[in-house]
N, C-alpha and C positions, 0 to 999 in steps of 0.2 A: 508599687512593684513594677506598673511598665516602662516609668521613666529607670530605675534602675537596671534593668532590661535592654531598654536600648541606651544606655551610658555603657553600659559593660559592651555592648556590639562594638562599640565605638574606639573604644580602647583596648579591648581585650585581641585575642588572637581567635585563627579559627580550631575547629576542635580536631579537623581530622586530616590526614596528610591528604585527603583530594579536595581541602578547601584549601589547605595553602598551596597544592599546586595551580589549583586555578587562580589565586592572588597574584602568583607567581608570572602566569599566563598575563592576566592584567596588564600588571606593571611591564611586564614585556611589551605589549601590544601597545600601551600607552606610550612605552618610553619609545619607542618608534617612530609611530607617528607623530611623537613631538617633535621629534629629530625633524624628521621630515615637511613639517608643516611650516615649523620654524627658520629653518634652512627656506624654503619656499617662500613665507612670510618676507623674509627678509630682501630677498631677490624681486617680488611682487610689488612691496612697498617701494625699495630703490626705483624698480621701470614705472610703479606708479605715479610717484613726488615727479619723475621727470617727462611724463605723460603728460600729466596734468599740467605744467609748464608750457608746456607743446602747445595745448589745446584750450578751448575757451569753453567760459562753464556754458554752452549753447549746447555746446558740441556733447557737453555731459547730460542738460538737459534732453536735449534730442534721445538717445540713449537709456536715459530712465522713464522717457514716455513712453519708447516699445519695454522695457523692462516690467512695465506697470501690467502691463496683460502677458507679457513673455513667463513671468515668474509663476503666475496661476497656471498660465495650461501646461508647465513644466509638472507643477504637484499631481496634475490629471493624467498626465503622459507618463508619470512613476506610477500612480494607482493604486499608490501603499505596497506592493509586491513584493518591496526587499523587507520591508516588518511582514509580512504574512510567512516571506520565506525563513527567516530568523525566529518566530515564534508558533509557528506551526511546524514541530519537530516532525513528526511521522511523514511529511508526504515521501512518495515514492519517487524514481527516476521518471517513471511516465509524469506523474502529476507537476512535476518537476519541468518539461518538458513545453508541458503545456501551460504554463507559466512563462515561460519562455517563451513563447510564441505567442499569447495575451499580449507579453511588454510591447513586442514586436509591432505587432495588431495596433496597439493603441498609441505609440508613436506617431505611424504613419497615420493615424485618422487626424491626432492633434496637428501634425504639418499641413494637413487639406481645410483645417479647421482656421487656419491664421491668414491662408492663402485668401479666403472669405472673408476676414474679419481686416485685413490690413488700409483696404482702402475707406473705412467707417471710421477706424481707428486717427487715420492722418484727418479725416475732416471732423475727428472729437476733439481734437487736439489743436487743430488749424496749424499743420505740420503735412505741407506736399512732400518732404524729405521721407517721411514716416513708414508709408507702405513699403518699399523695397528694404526700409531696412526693417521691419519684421518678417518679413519672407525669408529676408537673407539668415535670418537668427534663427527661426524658426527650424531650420535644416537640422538642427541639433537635437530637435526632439526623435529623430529616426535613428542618429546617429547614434544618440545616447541608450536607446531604446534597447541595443543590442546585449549592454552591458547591464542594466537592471538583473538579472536574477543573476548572472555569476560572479556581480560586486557581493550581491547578499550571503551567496554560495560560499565565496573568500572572507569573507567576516566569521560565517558559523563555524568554520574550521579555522579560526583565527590566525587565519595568514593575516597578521598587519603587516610583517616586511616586507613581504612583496609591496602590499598598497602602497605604503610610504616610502617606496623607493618609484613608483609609477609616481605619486603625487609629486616628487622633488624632480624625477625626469621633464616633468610637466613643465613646471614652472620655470626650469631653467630655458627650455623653448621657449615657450613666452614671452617670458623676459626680456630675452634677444628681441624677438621678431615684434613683439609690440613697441619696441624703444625704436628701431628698424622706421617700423609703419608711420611712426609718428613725424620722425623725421623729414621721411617721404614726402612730406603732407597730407596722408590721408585721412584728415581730419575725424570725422565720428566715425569714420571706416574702421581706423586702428581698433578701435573696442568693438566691432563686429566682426574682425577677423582674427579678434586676440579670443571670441567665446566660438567661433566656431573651430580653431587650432587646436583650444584647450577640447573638446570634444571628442574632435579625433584622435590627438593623444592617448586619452584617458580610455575609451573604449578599445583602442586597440592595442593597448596594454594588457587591460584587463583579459582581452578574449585569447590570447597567448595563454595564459594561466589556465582557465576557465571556460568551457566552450559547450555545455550542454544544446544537447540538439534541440532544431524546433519541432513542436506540433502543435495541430488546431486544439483550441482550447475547446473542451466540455465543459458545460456550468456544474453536470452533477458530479462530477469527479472532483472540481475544485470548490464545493459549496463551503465547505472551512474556512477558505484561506481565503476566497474570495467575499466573506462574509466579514471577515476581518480587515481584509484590506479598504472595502466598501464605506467602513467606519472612521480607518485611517485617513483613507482621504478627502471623505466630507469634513473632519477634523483640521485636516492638513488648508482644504482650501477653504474655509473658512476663518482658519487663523490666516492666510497672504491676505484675506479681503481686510480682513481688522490691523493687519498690519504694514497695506501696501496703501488704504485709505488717505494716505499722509502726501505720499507722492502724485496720488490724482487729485487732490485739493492743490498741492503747490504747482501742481502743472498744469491746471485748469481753471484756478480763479488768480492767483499769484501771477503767473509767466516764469517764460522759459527760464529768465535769467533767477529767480527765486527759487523756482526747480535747481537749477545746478547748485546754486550757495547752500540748498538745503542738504541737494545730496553727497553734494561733498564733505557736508558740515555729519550727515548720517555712516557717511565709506568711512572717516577718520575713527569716529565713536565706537564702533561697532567692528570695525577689523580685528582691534586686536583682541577682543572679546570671545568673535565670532569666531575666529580662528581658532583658540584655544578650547572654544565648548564645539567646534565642529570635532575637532581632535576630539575630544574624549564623545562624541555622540557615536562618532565611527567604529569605538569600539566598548562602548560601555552594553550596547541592546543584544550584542552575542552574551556577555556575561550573564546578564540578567534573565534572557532565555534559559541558559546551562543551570541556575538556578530559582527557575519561575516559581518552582514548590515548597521552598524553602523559605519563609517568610524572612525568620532570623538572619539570613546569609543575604537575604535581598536586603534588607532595613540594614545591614551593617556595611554594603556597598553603596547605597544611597547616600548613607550619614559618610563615609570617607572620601567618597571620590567630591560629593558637595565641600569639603572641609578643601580639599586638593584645589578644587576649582577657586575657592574664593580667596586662596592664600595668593593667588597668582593673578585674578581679574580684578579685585577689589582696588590694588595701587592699581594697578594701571588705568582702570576707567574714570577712578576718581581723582587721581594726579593728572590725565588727560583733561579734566574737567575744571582744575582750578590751576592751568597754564597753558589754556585754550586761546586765549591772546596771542601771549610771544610766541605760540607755537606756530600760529597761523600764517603771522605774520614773519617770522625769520623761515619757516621751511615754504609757504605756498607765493606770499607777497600781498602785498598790502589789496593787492584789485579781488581778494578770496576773503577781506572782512567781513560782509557778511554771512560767512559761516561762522561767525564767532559764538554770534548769541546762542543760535542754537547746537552748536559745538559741546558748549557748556553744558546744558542738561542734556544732551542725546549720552554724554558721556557718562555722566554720572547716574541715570537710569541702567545705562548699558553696565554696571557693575551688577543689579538685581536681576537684570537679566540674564547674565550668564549660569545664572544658579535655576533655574526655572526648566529648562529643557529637558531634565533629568526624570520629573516627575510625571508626565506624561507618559515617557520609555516605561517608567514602572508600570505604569496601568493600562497600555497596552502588550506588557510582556503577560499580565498575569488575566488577560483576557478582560477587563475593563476599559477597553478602547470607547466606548460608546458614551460614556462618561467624558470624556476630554470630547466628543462629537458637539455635543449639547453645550459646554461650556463656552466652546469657538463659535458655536449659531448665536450664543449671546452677544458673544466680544464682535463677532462680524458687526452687526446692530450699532451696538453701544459707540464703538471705535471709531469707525468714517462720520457719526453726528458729531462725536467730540471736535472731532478732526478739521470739520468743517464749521461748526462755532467758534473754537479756538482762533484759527485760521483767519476766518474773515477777522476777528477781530486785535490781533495779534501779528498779525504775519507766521512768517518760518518760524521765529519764538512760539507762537501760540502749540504749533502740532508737537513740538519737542516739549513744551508745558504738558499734552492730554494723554501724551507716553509717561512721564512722570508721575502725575497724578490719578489717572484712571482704569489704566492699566496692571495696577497691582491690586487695585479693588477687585478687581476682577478675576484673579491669581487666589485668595481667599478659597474660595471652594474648591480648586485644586488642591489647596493644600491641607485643606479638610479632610480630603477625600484620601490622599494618600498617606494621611496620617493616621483614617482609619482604618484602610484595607492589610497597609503593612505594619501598624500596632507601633508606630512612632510617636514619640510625646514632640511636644512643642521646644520642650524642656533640650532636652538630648541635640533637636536642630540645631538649635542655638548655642549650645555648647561645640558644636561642630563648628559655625561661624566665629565664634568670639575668635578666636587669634586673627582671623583676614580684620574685624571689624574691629579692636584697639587699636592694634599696629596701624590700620591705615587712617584711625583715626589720631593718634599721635603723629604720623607720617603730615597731614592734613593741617595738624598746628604749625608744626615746621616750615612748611612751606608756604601758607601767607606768611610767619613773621619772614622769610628769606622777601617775601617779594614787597612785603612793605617797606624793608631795609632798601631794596634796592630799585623803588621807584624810577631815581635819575637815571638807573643807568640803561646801558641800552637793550634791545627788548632780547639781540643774544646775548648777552655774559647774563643777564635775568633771569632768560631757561636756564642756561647752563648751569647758573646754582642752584637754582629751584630741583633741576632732572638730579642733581650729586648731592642735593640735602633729602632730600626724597628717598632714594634708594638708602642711605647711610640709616636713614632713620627708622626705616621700615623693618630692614636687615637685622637692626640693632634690637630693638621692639620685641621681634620673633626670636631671635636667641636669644634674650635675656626674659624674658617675660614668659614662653611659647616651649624654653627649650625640651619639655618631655615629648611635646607633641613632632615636633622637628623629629627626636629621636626615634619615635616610633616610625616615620614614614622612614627614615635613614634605614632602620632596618628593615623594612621591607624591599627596599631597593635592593641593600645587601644581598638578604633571601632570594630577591627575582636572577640578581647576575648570577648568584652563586648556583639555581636552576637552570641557570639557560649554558653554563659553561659545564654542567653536568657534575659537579660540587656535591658534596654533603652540606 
């Protein structure tokens, strides 16, 4: 009875007209910040391919050795406060206030906190370049600080357009002025003036819209929120250490230049993935909020938006993954092979991964954050030993091997866990997968026989059939094999314009 249950979630419709408006809202809010991301994506990727050109993988190395402690004290400087504001409906304008002024608060401790730690950092590293440029990065934890609770503000009331018109203004800056920088010569500068630009940007966009007042925070006024938050973020910074583990192995027993092949070989993998599950992470945890108490409406947003995700990450990560070759080598050049090997599987992990982020948001929307806490103090553990046995004994291969294989182990009681709170069968998941998982696996035969055919030739006209049999086959797969499922999302789109243009 459960898995018929959640089969019917799945397929069926919602029962009452303030579920399909909120669907409606959705696919609004989705279809935006697609726009948006992807438009940005595309202008990102362009300055990126020619960035990277520019620059030498030192220069990236240098860059991901302050990112390696840059990225944690970001999760510490957020403090969970935009999930505390999103899933603690009741607080007030004061408490509100003072959450504002928290973010604030802990900004500026995290900027005094790197100021300290910058010159430890360059002699962990054996990296004199190193301190000035975490100071200089650093500045973004203030910056950004301002806009934590009115990003979250802007989400609950589902302004996605405004955001995705802020994120594509963004990027079109950027774009410019990092292709600019690079040219200049400013070697690893360009990527510390390209994250402190996007910053300002981005905050002073936001606080146009959004601009709640400050005040000093109370702990017993905010004991909810900040109890929540308290769990999000031990969660949050324990999954950067099990997942950043990778790059202080490469950048520590490896060298710099291992460091760059890796992390280029991780930017390629992971962009287009991350892109697509940041897009829908921005606006999937307000929905889930709106229906924290509805089990049914939550298990039937999990099961579509997962089915949405993988119809779109799966080719891409896994066709990234077996034309990791000619890719590398016709768009970066031949001196970027070794990001090949681990190209390969960072890409084709990165397909399971894009589906993973979802289930977390569920269990911290319905007050189960502590749960995903516990499971990251594991992976913290388990994750940097893999990391660094692999590693040593593997190179850059080996850390892209202990993401593959050890980290879905690890995934297991997640998805235990959210299969028992929201009364989801296994069954039903995986009927939600199968169209991303035939198609890209028929997409997947097509394209080794394309590249076995065309060994002699050269490694462009190789992609180039591999990237045109790939999509032909994928496309084809999904309409002919998929076509009721296609039709149902079709109509929902229908339904979302036909809402948003004021339509019956």
């Amino acid at each position: 009875m459960q898995e018929l249950t959640a089969l019917s979630d799945l397929s069926g419709s919602p029962a009452s007209g303030e579920a399909r408006a909120l669907d409606r809202s959705l696919l609004r809010g989705v279809a935006w910040t697609a726009a948006a991301r992807w438009g940005s994506q595309g202008l990102n990727w362009i300055a990126w391919l020619i960035v990277a050109r520019l620059l030498s993988p030192e220069d990236y190395g240098l860059v991901g050795m302050a990112a390696v402690y840059l990225g944690l004290v970001t999760l510490l400087a957020e403090f969970g406060l935009g999930t505390a504001v999103l899933a603690v409906r009741e607080l007030s304008r004061e408490q509100l206030s003072q959450l504002n002024g928290l973010a604030v608060l802990v900004g500026c401790v995290s900027l005094l906190a790197s100021v300290v730690a910058a010159f430890p950092l360059g002699h962990f590293f054996r990296a004199p370049q190193l301190p000035l440029v975490v100071v200089a990065m650093s500045a973004t934890f203030v910056i950004t600080s301002f806009k934590t609770v009115p990003f979250a503000l802007l989400q609950r009331d589902f302004r996605f357009k405004q955001l995705a018109l802020i994120d594509l203004g963004q990027a079109v800056v950027l774009a410019i002025s990092m292709v600019g920088l690079a040219v200049a010569g400013l070697r690893y500068w360009t990527l510390v003036c390209g994250a402190l630009l996007g910053a300002l940007i981005s905050t002073a966009a936001v606080l146009r819209l959004s601009h709640p007042r400050l005040a000093w925070p109370r702990p017993k006024a905010l004991k909810q929120a900040m109890t929540l938050s308290f769990d999000v973020v031990i969660a949050r910074v324990c999954w950067y250490v099990s997942a950043n583990a990778d790059f202080l192995v490469a950048g520590r027993v490896l060298g710099r230049a291992a460091l760059g092949f890796y992390n280029v070989g991780w930017t390629m993998a992971s962009v287009p993935v991350d892109r697509i599950a940041a897009l829908v992470a921005q606006v999937t945890p307000a929905f889930f909020a709106a229906v924290q108490n509805d089990r049914a409406a939550l298990r039937r947003y999990v099961l579509r938006i997962t089915e949405g995700i993988a119809l779109i990450t799966f080719p891409l990560a896994l066709g990234l993954a077996l034309v990791a070759r000619d890719f590398v080598l016709v768009v970066l050049g031949s001196r970027w092979e070794g990001t090949i090997g681990p190209l390969r599987l960072l890409a084709a992990y990165a397909a399971f991964r894009s589906i993973v982020p979802l289930l977390p948001q569920a269990l911290q929307i319905i007050g189960d954050a502590r749960f995903e806490m516990w499971r990251m103090a594991a992976a913290a553990t388990v994750m940097p030993a893999s990391f660094y046995v692999c590693g040593q004994r593997w190179g850059t291969i080996g850390l892209a091997v202990a993401w593959m294989f050890v980290d879905p182990v690890l995934a297991v009681p997640l998805y235990r866990r959210v299969f028992s709170k929201i009364a989801l069968s296994p069954k039903a998941y995986l009927v939600a997968l199968w169209p991303a998982l035939s198609a890209t696996a028929l997409m997947a035969v097509v394209v080794l026989t394309v590249g076995a055919v065309g060994r002699g030739w050269t490694a462009g006209a190789r992609l180039s059939a591999e990237i045109a049999a790939a999509m032909v086959t994928y496309g084809l797969t999904c309409l002919v094999l998929h076509r009721e499922r296609l039709q149902a999302f079709a109509e929902l789109v229908v339904a979302a314009r036909r809402g948003s243009e004021g339509r019956p």
